[in-house]
C-alpha positions in Angstrom: 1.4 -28.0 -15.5 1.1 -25.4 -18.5 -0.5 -22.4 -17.7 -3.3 -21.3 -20.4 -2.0 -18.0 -22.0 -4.7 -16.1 -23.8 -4.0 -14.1 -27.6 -2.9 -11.0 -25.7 -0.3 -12.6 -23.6 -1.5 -12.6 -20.2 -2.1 -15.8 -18.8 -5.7 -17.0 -17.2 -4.5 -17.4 -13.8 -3.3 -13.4 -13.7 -6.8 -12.9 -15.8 -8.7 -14.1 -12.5 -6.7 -12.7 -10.1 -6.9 -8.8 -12.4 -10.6 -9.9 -12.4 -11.5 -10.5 -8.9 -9.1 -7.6 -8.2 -11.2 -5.5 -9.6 -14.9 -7.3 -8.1 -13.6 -7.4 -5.2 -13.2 -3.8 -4.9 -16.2 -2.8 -6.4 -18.5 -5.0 -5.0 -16.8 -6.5 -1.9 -15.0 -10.1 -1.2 -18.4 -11.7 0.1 -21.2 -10.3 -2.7 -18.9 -11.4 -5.6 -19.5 -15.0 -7.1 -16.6 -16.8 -8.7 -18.9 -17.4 -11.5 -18.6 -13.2 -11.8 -15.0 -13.2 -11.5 -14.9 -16.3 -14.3 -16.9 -14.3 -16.8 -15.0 -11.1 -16.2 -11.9 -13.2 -16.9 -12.9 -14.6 -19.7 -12.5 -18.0 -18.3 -14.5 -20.9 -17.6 -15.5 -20.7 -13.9 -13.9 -24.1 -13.5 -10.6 -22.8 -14.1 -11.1 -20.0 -11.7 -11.4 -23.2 -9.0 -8.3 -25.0 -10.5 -6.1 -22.3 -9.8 -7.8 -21.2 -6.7 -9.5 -24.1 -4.9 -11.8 -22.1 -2.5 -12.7 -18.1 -3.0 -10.6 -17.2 0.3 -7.5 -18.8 -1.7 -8.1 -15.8 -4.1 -8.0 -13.2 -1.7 -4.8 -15.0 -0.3 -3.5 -14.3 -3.6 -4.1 -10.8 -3.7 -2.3 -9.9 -0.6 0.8 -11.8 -1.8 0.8 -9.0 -4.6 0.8 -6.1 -2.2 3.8 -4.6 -3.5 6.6 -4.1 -1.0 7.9 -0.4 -0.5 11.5 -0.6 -1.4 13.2 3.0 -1.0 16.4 4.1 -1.9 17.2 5.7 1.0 20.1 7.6 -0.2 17.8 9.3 -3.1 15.5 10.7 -0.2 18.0 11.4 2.5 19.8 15.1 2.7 21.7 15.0 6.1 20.9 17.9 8.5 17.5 18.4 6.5 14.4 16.4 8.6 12.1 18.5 6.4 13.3 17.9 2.9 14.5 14.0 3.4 10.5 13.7 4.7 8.9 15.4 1.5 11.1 13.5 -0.7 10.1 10.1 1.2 6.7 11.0 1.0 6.6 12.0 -2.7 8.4 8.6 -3.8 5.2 6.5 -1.5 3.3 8.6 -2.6 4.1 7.4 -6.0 4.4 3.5 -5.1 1.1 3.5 -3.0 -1.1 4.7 -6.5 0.3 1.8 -8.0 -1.6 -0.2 -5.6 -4.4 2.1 -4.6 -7.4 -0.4 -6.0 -6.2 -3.0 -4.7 -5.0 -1.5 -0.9 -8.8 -0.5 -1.1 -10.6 -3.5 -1.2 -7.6 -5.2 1.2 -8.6 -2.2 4.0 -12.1 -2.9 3.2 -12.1 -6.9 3.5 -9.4 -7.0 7.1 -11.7 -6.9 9.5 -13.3 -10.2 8.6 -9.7 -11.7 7.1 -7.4 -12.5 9.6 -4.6 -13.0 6.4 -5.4 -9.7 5.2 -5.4 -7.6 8.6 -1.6 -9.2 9.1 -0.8 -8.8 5.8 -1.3 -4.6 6.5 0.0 -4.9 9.7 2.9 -5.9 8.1 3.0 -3.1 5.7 2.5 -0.7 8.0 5.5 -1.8 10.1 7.7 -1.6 7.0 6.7 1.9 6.4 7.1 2.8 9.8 10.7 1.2 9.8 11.4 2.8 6.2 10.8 6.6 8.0 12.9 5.7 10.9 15.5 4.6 8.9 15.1 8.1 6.7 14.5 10.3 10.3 18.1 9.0 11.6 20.2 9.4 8.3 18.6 13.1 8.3 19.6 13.6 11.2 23.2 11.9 11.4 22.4 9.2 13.7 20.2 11.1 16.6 17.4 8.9 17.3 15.9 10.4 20.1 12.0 11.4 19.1 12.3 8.8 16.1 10.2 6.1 17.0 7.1 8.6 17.5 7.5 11.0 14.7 7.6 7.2 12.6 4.7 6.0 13.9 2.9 9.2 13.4 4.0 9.8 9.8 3.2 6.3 8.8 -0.3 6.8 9.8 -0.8 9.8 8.0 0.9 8.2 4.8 -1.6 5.1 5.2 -4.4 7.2 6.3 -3.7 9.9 2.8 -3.4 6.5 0.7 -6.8 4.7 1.9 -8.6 8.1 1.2 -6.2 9.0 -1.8 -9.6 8.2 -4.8 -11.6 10.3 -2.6 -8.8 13.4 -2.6 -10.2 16.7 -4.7 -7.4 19.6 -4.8 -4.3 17.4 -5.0 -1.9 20.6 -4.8 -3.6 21.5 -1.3 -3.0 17.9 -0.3 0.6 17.8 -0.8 1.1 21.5 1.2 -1.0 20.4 4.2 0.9 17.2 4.3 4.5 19.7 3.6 3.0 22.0 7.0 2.8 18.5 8.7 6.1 17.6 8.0 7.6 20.9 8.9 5.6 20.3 12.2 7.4 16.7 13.1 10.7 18.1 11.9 10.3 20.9 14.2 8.9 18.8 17.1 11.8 16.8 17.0 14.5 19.4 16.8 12.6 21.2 20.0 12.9 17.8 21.8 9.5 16.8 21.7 9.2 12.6 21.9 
């Protein structure tokens, strides 16, 4: 099968997809029409059904483009330093979550009525909790004890900052609460607190 390739180089199928992306988001998965999503893409809306045969089989498409989180943990780990190894984690998800901010938004917004969506997060979630573990042990040179917690904890603050991240006004005084509360699970965790 050739793919249609419009004049700029981008081909319909990723047309529709940047298209109801973008509808989706705005508007919401059940008050957008593929006929919407066909004339934002340029496309005839019978293409939008070749490619995707029912509307759902969009939204199945969007979560497979969830990017996935890869750290390099050795960039963001400094042995003996909770603290710092945490800001620099944070900063670099920071980072990759705005790449996907619009379309984490409308995937937050449409789980509770996708089952595909709500274990497509899940999933997400449980890599970024297994990502801070991983960072929380190499900080502190193997001692696990208080781990699991403080990595359930941070990754709900990280997903929580993210999902309200185009609602955020003094970015500066974002990133020093979110420094306090990382000081505060570093602590916690050196005092013994699990």
């Amino acid at each position: 099968m050739t793919t249609p390739v419009d004049p700029d180089g981008g081909s319909a199928r990723e047309r529709i997809l940047a298209a109801a992306e973008e509808l989706f988001a705005a508007r919401g998965f059940d008050a957008t029409p593929t006929s919407r999503i066909a004339e934002r893409a340029g496309v005839p809306k019978g293409l939008v059904h070749y490619y995707f045969t029912r509307k759902p089989d969009l939204l199945g498409a969007l979560v497979e483009r969830l990017p996935r989180e890869r750290v390099d943990r050795a960039a963001v780990i400094v042995p003996g330093d909770v603290t710092q190894s945490l800001c620099r984690l944070v900063a670099m998800l920071d980072e990759m979550l705005a790449a996907s901010a619009t379309l984490s938004h409308l995937l937050w917004r449409e789980a509770d009525t996708h089952p595909a969506v709500r274990d497509a997060l899940h999933e997400r979630f449980d890599r970024l909790v297994e990502v801070i573990r991983d960072v929380v042990v190499g900080a502190r040179e193997g001692d696990e004890r208080g781990v699991e917690t403080v990595a359930l904890l941070l990754a709900s603050a990280v997903s929580y900052r993210h999902s309200v991240t185009r609602h955020a006004g003094d970015e500066s005084a974002a990133r020093a609460e979110m420094t306090r509360e990382l000081r505060f699970l570093a602590d916690a965790l050196d005092a013994g607190v699990s």
